[in-house]
PDB file of N, CA, C, O and CB in Angstrom:
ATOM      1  N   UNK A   1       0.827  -1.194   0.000  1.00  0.00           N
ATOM      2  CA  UNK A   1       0.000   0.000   0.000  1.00  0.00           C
ATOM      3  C   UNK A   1       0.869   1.255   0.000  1.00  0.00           C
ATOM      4  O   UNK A   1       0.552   2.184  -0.742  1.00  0.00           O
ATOM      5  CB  UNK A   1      -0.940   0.000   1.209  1.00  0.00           C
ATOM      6  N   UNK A   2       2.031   1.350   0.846  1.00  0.00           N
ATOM      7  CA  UNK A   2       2.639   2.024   0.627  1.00  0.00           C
ATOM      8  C   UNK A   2       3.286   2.429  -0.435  1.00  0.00           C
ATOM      9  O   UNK A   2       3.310   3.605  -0.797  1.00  0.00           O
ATOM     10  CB  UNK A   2       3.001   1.895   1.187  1.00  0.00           C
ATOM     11  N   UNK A   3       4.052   1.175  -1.211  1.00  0.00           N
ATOM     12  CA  UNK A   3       4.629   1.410  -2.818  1.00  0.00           C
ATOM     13  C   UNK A   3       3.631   1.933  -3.343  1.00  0.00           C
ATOM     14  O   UNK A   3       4.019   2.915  -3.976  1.00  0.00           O
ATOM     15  CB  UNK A   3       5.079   0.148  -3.759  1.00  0.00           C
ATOM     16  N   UNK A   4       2.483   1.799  -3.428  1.00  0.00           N
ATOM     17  CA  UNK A   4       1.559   2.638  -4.082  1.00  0.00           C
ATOM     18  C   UNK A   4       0.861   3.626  -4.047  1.00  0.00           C
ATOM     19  O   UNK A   4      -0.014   3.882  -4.875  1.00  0.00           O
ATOM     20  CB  UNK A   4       1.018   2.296  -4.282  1.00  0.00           C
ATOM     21  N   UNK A   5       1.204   4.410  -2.939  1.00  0.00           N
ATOM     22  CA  UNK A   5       0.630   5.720  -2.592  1.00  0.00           C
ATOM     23  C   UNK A   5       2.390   6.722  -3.179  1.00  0.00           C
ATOM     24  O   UNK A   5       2.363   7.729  -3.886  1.00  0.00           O
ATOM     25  CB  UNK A   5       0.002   5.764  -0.399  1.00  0.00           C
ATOM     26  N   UNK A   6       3.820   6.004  -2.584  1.00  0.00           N
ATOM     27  CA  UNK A   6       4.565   6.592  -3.382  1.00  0.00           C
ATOM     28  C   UNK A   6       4.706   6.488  -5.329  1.00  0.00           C
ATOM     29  O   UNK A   6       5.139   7.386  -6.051  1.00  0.00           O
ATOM     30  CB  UNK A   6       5.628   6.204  -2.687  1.00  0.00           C
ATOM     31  N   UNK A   7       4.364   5.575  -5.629  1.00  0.00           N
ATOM     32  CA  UNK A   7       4.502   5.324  -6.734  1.00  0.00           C
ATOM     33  C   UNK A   7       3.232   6.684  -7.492  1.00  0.00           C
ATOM     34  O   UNK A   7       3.310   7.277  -8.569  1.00  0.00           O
ATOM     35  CB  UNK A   7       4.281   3.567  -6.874  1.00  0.00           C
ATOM     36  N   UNK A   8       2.319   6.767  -6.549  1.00  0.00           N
ATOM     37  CA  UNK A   8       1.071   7.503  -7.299  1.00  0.00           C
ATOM     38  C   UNK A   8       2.096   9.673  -7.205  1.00  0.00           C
ATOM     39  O   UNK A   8       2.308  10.564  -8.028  1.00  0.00           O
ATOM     40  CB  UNK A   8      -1.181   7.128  -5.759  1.00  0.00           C
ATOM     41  N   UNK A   9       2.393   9.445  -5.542  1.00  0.00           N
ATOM     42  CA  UNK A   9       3.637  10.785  -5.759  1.00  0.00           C
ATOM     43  C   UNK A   9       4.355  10.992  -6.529  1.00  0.00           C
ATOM     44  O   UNK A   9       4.827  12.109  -6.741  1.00  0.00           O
ATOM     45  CB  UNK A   9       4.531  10.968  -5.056  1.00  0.00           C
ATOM     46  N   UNK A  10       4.674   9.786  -7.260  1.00  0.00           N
ATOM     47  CA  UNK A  10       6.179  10.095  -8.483  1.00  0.00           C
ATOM     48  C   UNK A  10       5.654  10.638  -9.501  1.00  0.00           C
ATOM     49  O   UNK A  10       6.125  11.569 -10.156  1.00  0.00           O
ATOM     50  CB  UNK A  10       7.114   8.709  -9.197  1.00  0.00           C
ATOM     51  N   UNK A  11       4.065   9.739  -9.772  1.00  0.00           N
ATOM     52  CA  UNK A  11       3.748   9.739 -11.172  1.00  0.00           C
ATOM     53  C   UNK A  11       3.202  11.612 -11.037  1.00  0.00           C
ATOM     54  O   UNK A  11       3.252  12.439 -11.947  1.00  0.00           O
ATOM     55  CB  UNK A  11       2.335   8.257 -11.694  1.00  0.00           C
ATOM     56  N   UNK A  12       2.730  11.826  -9.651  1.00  0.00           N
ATOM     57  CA  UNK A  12       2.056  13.643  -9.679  1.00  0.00           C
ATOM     58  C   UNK A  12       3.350  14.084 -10.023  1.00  0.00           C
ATOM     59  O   UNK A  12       3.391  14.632 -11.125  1.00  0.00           O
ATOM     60  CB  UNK A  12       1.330  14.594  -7.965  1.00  0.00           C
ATOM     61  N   UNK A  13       4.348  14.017  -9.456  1.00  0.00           N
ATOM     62  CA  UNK A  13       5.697  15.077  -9.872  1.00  0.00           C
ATOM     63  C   UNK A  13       5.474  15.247 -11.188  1.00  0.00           C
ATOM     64  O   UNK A  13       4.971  16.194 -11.792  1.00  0.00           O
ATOM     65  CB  UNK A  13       7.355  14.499  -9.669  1.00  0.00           C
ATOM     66  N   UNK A  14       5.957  14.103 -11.604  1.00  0.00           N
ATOM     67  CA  UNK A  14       6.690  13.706 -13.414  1.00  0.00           C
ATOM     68  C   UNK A  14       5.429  14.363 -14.079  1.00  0.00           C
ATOM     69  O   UNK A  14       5.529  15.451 -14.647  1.00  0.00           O
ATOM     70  CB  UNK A  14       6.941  11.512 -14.070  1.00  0.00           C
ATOM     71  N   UNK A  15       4.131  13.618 -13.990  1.00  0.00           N
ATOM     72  CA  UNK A  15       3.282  14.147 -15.373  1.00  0.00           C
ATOM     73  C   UNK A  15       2.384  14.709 -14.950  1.00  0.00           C
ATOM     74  O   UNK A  15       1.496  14.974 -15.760  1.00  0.00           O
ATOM     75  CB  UNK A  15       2.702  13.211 -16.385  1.00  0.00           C
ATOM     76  N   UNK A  16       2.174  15.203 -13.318  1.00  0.00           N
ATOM     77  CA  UNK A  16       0.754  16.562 -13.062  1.00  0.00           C
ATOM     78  C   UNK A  16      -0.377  15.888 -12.663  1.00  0.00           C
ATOM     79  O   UNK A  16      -0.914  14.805 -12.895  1.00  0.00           O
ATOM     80  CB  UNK A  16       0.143  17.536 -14.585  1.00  0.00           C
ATOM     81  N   UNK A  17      -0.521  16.610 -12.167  1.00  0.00           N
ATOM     82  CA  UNK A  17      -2.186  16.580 -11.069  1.00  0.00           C
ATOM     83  C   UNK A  17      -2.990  15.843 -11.694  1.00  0.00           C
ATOM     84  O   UNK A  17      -3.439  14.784 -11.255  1.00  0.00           O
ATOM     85  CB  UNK A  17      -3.178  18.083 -10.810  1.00  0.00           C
ATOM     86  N   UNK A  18      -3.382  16.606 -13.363  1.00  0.00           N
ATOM     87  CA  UNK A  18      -4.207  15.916 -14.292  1.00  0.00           C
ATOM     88  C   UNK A  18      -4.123  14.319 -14.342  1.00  0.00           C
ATOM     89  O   UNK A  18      -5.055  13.586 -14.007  1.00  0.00           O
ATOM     90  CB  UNK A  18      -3.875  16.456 -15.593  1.00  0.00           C
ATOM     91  N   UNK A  19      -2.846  13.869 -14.818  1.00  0.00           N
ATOM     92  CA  UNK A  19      -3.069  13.063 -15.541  1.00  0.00           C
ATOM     93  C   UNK A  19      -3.015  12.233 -14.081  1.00  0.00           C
ATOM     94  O   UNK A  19      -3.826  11.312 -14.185  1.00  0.00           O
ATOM     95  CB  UNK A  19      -2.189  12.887 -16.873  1.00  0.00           C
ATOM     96  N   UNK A  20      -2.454  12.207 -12.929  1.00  0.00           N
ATOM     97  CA  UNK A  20      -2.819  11.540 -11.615  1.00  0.00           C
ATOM     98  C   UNK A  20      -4.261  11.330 -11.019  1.00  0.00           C
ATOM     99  O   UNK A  20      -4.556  10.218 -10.581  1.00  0.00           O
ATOM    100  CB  UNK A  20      -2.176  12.252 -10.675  1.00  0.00           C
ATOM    101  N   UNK A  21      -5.242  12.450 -10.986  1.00  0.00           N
ATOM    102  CA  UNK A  21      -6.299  12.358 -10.683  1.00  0.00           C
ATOM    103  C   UNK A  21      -7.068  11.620 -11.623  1.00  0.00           C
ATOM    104  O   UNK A  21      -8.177  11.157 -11.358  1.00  0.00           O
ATOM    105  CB  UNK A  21      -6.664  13.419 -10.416  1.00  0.00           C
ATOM    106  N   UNK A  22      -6.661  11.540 -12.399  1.00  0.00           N
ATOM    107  CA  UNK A  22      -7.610  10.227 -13.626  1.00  0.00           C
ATOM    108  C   UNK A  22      -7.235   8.948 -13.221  1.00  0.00           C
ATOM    109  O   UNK A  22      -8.003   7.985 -13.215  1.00  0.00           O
ATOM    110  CB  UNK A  22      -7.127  10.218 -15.536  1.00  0.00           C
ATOM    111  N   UNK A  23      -5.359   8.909 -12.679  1.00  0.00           N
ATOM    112  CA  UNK A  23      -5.376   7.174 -12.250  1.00  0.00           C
ATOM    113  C   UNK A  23      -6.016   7.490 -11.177  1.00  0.00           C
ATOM    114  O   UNK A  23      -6.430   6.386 -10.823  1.00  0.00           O
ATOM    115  CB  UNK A  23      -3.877   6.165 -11.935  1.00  0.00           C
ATOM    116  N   UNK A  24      -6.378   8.222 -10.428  1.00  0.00           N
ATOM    117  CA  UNK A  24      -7.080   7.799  -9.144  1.00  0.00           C
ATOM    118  C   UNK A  24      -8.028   7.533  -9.115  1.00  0.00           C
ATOM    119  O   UNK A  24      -8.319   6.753  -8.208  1.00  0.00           O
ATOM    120  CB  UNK A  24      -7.159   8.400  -8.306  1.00  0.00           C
ATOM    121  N   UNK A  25      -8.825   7.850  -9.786  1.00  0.00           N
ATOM    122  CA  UNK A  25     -10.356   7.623 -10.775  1.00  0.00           C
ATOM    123  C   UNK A  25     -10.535   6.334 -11.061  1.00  0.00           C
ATOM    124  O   UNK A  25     -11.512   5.648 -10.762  1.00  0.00           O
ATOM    125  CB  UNK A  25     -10.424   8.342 -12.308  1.00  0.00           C
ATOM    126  N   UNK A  26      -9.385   5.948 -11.763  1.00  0.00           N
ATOM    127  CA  UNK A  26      -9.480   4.562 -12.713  1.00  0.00           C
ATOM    128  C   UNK A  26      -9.026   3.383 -11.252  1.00  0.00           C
ATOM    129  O   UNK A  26      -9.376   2.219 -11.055  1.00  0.00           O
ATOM    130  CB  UNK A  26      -7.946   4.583 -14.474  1.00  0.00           C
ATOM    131  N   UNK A  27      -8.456   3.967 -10.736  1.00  0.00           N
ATOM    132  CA  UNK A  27      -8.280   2.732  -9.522  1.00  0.00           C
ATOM    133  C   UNK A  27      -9.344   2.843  -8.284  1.00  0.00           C
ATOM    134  O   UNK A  27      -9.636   1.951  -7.487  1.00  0.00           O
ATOM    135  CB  UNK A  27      -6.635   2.849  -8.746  1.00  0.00           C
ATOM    136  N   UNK A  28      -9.709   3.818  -8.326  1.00  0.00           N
ATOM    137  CA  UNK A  28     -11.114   3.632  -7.119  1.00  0.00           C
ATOM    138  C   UNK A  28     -12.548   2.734  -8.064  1.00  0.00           C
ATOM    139  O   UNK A  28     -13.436   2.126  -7.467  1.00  0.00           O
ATOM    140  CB  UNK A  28     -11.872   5.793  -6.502  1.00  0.00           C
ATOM    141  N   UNK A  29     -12.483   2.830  -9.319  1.00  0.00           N
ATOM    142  CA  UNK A  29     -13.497   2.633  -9.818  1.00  0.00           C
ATOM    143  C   UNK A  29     -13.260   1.008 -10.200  1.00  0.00           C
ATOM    144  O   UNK A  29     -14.206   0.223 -10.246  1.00  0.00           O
ATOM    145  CB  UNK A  29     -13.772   3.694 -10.881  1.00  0.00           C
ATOM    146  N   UNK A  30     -12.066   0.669 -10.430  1.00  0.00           N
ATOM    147  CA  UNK A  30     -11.747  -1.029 -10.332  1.00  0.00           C
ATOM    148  C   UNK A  30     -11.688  -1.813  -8.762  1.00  0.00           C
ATOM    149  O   UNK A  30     -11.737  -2.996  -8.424  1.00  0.00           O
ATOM    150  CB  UNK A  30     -10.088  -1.280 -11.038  1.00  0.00           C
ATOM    151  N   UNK A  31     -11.579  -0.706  -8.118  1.00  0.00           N
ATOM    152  CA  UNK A  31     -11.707  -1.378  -6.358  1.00  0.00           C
ATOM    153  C   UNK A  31     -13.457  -1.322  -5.763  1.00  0.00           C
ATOM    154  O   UNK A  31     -14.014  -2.133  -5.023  1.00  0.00           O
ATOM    155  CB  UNK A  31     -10.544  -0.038  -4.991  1.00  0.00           C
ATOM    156  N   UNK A  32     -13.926  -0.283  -6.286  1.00  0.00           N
ATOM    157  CA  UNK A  32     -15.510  -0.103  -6.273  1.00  0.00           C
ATOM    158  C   UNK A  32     -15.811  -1.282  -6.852  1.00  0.00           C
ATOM    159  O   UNK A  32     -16.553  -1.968  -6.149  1.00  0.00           O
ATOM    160  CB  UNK A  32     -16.194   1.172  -7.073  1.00  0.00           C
ATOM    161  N   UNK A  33     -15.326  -2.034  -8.462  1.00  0.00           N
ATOM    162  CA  UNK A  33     -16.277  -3.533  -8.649  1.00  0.00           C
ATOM    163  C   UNK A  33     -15.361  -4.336  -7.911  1.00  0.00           C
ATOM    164  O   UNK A  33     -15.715  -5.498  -7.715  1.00  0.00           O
ATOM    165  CB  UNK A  33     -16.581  -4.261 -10.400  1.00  0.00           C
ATOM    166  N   UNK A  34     -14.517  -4.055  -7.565  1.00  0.00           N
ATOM    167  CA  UNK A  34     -14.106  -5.703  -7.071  1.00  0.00           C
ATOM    168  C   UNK A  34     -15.156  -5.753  -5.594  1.00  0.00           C
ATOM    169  O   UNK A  34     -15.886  -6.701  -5.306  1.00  0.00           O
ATOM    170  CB  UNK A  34     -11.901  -5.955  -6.568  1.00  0.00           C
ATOM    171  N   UNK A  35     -14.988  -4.412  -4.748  1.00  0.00           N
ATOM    172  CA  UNK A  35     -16.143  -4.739  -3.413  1.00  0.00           C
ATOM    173  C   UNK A  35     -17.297  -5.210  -3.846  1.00  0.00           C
ATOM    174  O   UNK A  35     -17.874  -6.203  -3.403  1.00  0.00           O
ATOM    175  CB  UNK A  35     -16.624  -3.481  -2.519  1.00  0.00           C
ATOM    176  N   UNK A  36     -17.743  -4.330  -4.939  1.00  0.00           N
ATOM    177  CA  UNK A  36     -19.494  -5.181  -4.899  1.00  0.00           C
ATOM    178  C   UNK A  36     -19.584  -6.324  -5.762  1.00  0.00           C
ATOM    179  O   UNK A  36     -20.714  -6.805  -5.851  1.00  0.00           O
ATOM    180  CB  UNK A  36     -20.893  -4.165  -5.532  1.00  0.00           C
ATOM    181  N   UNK A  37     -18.356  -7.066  -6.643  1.00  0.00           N
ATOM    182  CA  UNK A  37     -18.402  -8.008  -6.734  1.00  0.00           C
ATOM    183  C   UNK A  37     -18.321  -9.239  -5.413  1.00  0.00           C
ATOM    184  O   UNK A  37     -19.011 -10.257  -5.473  1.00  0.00           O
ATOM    185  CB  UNK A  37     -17.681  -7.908  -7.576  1.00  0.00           C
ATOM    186  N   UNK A  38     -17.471  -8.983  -4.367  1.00  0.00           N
ATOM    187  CA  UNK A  38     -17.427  -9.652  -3.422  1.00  0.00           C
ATOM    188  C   UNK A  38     -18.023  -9.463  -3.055  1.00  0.00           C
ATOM    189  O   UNK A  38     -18.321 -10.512  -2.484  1.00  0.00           O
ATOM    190  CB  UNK A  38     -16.833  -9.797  -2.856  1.00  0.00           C
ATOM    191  N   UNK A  39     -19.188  -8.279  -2.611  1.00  0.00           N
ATOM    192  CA  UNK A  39     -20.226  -8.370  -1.372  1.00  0.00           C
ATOM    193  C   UNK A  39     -21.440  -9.112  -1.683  1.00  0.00           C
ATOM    194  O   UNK A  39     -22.066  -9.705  -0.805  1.00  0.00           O
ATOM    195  CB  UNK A  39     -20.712  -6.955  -0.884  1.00  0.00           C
ATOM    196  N   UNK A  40     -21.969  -9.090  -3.528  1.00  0.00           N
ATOM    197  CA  UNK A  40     -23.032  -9.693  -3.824  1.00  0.00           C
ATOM    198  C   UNK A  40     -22.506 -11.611  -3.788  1.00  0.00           C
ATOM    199  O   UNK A  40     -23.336 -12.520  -3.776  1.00  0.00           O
ATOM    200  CB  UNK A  40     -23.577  -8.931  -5.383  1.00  0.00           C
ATOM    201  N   UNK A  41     -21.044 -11.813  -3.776  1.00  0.00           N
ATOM    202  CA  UNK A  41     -20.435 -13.410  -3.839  1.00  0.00           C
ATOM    203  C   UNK A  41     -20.955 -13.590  -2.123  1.00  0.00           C
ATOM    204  O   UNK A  41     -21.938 -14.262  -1.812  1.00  0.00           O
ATOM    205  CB  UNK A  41     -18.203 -13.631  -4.255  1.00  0.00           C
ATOM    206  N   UNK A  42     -20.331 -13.059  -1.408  1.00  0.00           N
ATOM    207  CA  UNK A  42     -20.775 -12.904  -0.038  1.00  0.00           C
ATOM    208  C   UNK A  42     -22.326 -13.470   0.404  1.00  0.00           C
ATOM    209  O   UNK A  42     -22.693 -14.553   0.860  1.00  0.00           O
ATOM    210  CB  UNK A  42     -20.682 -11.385   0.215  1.00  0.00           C
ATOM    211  N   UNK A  43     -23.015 -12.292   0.072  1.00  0.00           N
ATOM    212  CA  UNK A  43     -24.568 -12.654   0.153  1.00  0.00           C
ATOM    213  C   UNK A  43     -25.071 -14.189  -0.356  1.00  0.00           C
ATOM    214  O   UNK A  43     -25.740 -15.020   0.258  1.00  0.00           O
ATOM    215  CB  UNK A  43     -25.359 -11.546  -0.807  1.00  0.00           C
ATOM    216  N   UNK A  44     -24.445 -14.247  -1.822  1.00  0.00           N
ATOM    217  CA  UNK A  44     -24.980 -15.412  -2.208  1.00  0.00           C
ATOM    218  C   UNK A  44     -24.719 -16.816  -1.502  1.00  0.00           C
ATOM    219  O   UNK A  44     -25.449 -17.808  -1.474  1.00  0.00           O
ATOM    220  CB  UNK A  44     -24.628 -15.477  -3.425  1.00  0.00           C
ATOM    221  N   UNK A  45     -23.660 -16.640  -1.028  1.00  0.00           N
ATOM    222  CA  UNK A  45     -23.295 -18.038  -0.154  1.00  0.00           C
ATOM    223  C   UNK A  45     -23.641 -18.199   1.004  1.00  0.00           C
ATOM    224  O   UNK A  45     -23.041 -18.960   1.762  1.00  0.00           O
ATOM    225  CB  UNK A  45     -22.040 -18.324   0.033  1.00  0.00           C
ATOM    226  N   UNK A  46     -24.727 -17.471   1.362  1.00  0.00           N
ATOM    227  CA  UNK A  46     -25.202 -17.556   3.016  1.00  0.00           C
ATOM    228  C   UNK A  46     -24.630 -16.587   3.374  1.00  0.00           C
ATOM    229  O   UNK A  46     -24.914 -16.622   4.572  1.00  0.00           O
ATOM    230  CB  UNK A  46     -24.829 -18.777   4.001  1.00  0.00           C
ATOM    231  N   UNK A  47     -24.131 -15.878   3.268  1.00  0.00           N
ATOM    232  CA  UNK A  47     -23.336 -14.949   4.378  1.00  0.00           C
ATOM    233  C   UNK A  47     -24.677 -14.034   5.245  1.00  0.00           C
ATOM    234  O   UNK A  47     -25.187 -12.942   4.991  1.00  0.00           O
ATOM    235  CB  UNK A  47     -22.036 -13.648   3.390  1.00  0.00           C
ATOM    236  N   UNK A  48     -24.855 -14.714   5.989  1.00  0.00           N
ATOM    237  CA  UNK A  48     -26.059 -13.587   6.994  1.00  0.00           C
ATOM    238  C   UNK A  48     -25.191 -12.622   8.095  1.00  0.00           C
ATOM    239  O   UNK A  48     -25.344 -11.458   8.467  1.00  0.00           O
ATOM    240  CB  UNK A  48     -27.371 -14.748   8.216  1.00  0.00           C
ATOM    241  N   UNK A  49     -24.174 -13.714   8.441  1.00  0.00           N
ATOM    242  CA  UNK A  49     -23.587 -12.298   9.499  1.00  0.00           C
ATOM    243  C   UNK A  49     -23.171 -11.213   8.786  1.00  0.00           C
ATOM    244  O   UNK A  49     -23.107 -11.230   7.557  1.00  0.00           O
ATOM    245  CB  UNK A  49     -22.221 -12.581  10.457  1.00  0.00           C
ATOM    246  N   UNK A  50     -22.857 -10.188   9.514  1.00  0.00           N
ATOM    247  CA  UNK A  50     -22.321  -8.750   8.842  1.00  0.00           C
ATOM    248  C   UNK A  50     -20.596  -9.109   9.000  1.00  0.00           C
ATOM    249  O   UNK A  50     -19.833  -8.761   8.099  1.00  0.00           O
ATOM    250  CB  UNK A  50     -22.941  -7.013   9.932  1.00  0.00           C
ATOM    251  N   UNK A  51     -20.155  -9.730  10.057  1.00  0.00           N
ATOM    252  CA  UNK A  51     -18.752  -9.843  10.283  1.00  0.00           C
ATOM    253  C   UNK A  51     -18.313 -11.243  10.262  1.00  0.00           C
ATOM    254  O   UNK A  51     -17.801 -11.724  11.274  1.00  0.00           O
ATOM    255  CB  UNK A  51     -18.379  -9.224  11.538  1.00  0.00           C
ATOM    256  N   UNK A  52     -18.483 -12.004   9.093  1.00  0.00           N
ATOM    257  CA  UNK A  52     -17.959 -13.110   8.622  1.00  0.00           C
ATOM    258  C   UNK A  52     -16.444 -13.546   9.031  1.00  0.00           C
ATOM    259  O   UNK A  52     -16.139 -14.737   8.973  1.00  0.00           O
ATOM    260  CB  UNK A  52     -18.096 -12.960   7.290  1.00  0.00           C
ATOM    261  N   UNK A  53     -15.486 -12.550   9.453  1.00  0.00           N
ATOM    262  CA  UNK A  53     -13.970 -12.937  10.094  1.00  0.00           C
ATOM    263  C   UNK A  53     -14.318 -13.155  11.026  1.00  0.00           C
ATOM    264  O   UNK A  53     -13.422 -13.889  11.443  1.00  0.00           O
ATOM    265  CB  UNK A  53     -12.792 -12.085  10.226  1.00  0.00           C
ATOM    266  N   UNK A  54     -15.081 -13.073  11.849  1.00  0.00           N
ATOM    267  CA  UNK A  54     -15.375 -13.288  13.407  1.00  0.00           C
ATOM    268  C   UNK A  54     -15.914 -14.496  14.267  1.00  0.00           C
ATOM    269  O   UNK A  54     -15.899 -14.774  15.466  1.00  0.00           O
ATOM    270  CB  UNK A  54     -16.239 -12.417  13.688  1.00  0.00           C
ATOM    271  N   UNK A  55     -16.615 -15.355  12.604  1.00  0.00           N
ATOM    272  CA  UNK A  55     -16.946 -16.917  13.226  1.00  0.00           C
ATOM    273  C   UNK A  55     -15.897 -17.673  13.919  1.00  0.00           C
ATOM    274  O   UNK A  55     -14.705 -17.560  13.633  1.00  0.00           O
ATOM    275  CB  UNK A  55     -17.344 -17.909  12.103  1.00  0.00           C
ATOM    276  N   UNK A  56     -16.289 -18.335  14.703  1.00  0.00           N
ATOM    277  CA  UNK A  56     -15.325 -19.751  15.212  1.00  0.00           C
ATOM    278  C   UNK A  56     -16.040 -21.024  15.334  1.00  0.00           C
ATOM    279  O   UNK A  56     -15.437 -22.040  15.680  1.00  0.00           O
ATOM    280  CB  UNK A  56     -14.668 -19.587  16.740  1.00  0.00           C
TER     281      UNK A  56
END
């Protein structure tokens, strides 16, 4: 997580705000489907609790 919050600083230096705030765009919006791909996989398999790490 870290390599990638510096890696996202290098890329603002080198090529500008612009063209950074679009990868930030493009990577919130591929992490947005991967959650609601997992949350609707979630649901479908039974998942009734809200905190599924917490079974024993």
């Amino acid at each position: 997580m870290i390599v990638l919050i510096l890696l996202l600083l290098l890329v603002l230096l080198l090529l500008g705000v612009g063209f950074t705030m679009h990868v930030l765009w493009i990577a919130a919006a591929v992490l947005l489907i991967f959650w609601i791909l997992g949350f609707s996989r979630h649901h479908r398999n039974g998942g009734g609790r809200r905190y599924a790490w917490n079974r024993r």
